[in-house]
N, C-alpha and C positions, 0 to 999 in steps of 0.2 A: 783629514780622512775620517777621522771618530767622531766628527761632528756633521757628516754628512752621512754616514753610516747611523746615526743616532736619530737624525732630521728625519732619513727614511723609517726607522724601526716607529717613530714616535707616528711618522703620517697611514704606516700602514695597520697600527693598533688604530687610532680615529677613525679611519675607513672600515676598519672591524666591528669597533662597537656602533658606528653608525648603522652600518648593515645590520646588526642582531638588532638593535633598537627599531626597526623598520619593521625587520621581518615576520614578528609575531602578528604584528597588526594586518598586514598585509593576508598572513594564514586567517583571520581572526575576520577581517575583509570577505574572504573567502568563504569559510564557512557560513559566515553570517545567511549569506546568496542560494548556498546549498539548502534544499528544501530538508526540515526535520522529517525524525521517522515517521513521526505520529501525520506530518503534511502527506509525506510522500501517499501511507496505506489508506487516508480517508481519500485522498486521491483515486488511489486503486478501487477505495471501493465505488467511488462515481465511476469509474471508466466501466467496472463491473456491471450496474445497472445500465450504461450506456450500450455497454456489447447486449445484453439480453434485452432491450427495446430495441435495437437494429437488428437482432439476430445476426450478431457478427461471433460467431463460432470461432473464428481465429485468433481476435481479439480476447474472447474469454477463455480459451484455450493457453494465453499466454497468461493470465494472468494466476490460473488456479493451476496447484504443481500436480505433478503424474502423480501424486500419492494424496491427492485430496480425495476426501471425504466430509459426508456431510449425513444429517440426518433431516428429511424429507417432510411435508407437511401431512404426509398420511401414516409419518412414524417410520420409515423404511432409510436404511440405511442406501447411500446413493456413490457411487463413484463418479471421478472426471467424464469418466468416458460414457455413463450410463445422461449426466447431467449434460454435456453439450450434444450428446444425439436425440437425447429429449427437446431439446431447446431447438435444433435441426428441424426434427421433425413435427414440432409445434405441438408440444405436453403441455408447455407451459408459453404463454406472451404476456409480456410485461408493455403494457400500453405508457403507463405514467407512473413516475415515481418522487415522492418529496420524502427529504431526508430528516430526521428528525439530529438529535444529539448524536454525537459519536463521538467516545470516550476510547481513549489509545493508552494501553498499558505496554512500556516497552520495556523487555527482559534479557538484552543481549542481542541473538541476531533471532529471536522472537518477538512477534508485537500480535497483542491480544485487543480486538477491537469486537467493543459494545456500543451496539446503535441500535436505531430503529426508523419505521420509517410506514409513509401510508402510499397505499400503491393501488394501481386499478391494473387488475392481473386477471387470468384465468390459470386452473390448474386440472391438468386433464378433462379438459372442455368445461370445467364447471367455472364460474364466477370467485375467484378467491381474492378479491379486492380486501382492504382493510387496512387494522394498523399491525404494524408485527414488528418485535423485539428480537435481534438476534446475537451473536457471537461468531467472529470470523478470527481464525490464528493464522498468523502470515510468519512467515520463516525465511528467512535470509540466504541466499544459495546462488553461489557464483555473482556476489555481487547484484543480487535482484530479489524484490521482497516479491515471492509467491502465497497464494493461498492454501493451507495446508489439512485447514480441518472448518465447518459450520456446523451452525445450529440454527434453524428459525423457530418462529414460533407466533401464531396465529394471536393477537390479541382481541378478547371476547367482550 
């Protein structure tokens, strides 16, 4: 009986450490798959030019939080809601857009992205094509990076 009581004790540690010896890899599998922060936000910020050359207000609605802010290319401070009924009402269109560097600093459930990028735009009827350097801070919230604060800025 102590040798069949022993048989089991010894098969069901083997099957123990086999299992932990598996299972990191398997996490580690895993994660690998899962997109980084810094993938996921330069992501966000293509879908971001994508929603404002479709003028998809829904889309960019999702992506910038009810407390974003931004500051404007004529210097004026800009909320969510003043920016996608601009975009609505055609302030601004984004015709084309190429992306240049974008550099992801990530700080917890904040990720600070610097990019830049040359675009063929207009901005309250006028022609504001170029290249422009900007700063976007994305914030982490229920599980979902939103945009929380911008900056652009015209390069001359």
């Amino acid at each position: 009986m102590k040798t069949i009581s022993t048989s089991i004790l010894i098969a069901c540690t083997a099957a123990g450490l086999a299992f932990a010896a598996t299972a990191p890899v398997a996490a580690a599998d895993e994660a690998a798959k899962a997109p980084s922060v810094s993938q996921a936000v330069q992501q966000l910020e293509k879908d971001w030019a994508a929603a404002e050359q479709s003028g998809d207000a829904d889309k960019l609605g999702q992506i910038l939080g009810d407390d974003w802010t931004a500051w404007d290319l004529d210097g004026k401070k800009s909320t969510k809601a003043e920016f996608v009924d601009g975009m609505k009402a055609g302030k601004m269109k984004l015709e084309s857009m190429e992306f240049g560097h974008m550099d992801v600093k990530v700080l917890g459930n904040v990720a600070v992205v610097q990019g830049s990028d040359t675009e063929k735009s207009t901005y309250n009827g006028k022609d504001s094509s170029g290249k422009y350097v900007w700063t976007d801070v994305f914030a982490k919230r229920d599980g979902k990076w939103v945009a929380v604060r911008s900056q652009v800025t015209l390069v001359k």
